[in-house]
N, CA, C and O of each residue as an XYZ file, in Angstrom:
240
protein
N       8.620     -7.890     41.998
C       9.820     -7.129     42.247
C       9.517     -5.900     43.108
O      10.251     -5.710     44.078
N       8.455     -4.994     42.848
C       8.047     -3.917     43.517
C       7.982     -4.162     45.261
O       8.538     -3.471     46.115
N       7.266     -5.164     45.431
C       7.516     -5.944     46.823
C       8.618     -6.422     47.635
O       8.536     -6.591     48.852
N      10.098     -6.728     46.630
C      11.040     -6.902     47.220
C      11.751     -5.453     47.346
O      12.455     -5.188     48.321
N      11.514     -4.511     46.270
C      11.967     -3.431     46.560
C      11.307     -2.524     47.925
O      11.955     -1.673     48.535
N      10.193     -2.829     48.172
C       8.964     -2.137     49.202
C      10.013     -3.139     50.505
O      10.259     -2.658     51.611
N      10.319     -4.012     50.237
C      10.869     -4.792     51.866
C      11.980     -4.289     52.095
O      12.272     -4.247     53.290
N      12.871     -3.802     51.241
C      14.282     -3.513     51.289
C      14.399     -2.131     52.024
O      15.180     -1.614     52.823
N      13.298     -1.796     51.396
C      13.368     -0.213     52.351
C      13.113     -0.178     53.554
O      13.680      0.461     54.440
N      11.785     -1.239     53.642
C      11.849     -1.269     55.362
C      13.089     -2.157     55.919
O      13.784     -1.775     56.860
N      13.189     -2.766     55.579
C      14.616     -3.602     56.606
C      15.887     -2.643     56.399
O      16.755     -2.565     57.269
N      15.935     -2.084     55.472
C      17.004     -1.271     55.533
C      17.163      0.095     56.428
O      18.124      0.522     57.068
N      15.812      0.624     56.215
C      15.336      1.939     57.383
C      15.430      1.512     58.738
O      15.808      2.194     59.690
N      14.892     -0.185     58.748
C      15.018     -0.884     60.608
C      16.612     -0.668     60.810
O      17.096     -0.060     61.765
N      17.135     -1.091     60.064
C      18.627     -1.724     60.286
C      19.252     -0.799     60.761
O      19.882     -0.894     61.814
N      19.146      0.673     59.769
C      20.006      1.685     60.131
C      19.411      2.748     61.150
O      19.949      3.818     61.432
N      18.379      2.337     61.582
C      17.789      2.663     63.073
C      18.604      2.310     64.123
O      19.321      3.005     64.843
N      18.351      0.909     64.101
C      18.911      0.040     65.030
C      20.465      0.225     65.448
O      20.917      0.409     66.578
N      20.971      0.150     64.542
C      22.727      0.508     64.728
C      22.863      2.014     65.044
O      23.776      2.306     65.816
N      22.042      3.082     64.533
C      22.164      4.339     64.365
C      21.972      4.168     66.516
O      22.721      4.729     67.315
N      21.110      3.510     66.781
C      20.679      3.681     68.156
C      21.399      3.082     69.075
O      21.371      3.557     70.210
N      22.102      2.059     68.838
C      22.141      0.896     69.724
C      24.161      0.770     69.049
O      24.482      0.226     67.991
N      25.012      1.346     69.908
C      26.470      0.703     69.454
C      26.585     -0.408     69.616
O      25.924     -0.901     70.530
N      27.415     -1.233     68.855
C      27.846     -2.631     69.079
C      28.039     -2.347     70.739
O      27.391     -2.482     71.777
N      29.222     -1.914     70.341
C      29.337     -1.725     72.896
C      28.703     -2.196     73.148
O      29.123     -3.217     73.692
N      27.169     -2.103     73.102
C      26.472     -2.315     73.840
C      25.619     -3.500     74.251
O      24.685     -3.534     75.052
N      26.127     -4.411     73.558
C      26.299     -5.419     73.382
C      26.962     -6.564     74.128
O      28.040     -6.240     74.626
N      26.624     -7.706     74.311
C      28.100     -8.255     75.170
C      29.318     -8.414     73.956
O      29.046     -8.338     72.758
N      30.738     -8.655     74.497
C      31.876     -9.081     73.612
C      31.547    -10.190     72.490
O      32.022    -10.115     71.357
N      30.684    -11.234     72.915
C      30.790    -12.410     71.793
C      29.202    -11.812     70.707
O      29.264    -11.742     69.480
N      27.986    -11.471     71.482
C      27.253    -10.943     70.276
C      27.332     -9.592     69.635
O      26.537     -9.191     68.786
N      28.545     -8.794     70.196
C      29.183     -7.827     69.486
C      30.161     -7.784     67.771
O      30.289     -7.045     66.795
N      30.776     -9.439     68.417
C      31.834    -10.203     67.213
C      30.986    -10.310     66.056
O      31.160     -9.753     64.972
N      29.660    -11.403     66.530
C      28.903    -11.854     65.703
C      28.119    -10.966     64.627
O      27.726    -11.290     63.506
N      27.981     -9.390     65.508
C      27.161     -8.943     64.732
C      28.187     -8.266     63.799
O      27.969     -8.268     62.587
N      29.142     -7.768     64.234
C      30.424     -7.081     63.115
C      30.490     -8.253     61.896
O      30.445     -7.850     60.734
N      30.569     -9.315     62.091
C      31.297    -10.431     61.171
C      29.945    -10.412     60.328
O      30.069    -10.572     59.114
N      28.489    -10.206     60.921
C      27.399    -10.243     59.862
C      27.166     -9.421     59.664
O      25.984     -9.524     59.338
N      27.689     -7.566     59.519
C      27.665     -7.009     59.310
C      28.981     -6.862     58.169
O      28.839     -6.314     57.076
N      29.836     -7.260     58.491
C      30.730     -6.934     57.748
C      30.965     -8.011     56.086
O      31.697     -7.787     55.122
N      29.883     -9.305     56.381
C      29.137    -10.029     55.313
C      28.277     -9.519     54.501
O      28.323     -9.937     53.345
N      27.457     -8.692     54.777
C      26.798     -8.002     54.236
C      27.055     -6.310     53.271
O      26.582     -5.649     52.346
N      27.756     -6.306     53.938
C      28.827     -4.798     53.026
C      29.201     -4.983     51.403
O      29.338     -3.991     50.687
N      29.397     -6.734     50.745
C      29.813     -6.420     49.850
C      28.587     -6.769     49.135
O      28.659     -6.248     48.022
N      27.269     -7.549     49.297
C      26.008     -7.473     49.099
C      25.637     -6.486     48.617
O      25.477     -6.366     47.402
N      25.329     -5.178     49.823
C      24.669     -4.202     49.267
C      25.179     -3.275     48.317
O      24.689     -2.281     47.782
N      26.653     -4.032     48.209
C      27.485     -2.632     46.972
C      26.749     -3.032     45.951
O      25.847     -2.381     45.423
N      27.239     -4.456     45.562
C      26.217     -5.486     44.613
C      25.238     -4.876     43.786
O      25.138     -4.544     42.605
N      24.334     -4.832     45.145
C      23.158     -4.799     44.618
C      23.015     -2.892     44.359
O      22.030     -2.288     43.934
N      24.314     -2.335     44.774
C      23.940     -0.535     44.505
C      24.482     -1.069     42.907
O      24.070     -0.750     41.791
N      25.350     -1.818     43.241
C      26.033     -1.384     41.148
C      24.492     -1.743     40.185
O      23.950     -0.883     39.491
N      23.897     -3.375     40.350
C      23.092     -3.742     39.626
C      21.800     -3.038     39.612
O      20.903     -3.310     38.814
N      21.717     -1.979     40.662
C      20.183     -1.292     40.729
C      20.708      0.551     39.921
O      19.844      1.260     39.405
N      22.226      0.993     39.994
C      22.232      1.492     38.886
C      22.568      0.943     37.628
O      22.542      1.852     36.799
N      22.844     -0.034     37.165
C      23.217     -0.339     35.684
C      21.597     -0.256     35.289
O      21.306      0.412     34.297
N      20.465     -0.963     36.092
C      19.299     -1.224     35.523
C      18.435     -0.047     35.790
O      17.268     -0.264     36.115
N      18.821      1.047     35.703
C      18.384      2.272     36.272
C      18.918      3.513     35.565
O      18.457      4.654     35.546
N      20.233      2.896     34.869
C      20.291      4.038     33.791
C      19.990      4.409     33.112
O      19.308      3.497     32.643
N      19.828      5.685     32.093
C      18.867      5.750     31.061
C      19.923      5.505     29.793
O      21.107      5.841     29.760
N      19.165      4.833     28.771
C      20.203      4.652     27.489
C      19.874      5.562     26.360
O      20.555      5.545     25.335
């Protein structure tokens, strides 16, 4: 688990590099679509996984 948590940070630090740097714009029109629509797939994922990493993270 420590390892999937150690990957998450890096793909997540790449990711929000990448967008932080690079606007969709900039992009052509059709791999602009693509990346919104897999971006916008992924939005309810990481809530997901924010609820289940605090439930298992609270203290009782």
């Amino acid at each position: 688990m420590s390892d999937d948590v150690r990957r998450m940070h890096q793909v997540g630090a790449r990711l929000e590099a990448r967008l932080l740097a690079t606007p969709l714009e900039a992009f052509t029109p059709a791999a602009a679509e693509l990346l919104r629509d897999a971006l916008g797939r992924l939005r309810p994922v990481l809530r997901s996984l924010d609820e289940v990493i605090c439930s298992a993270t609270e203290a009782e």
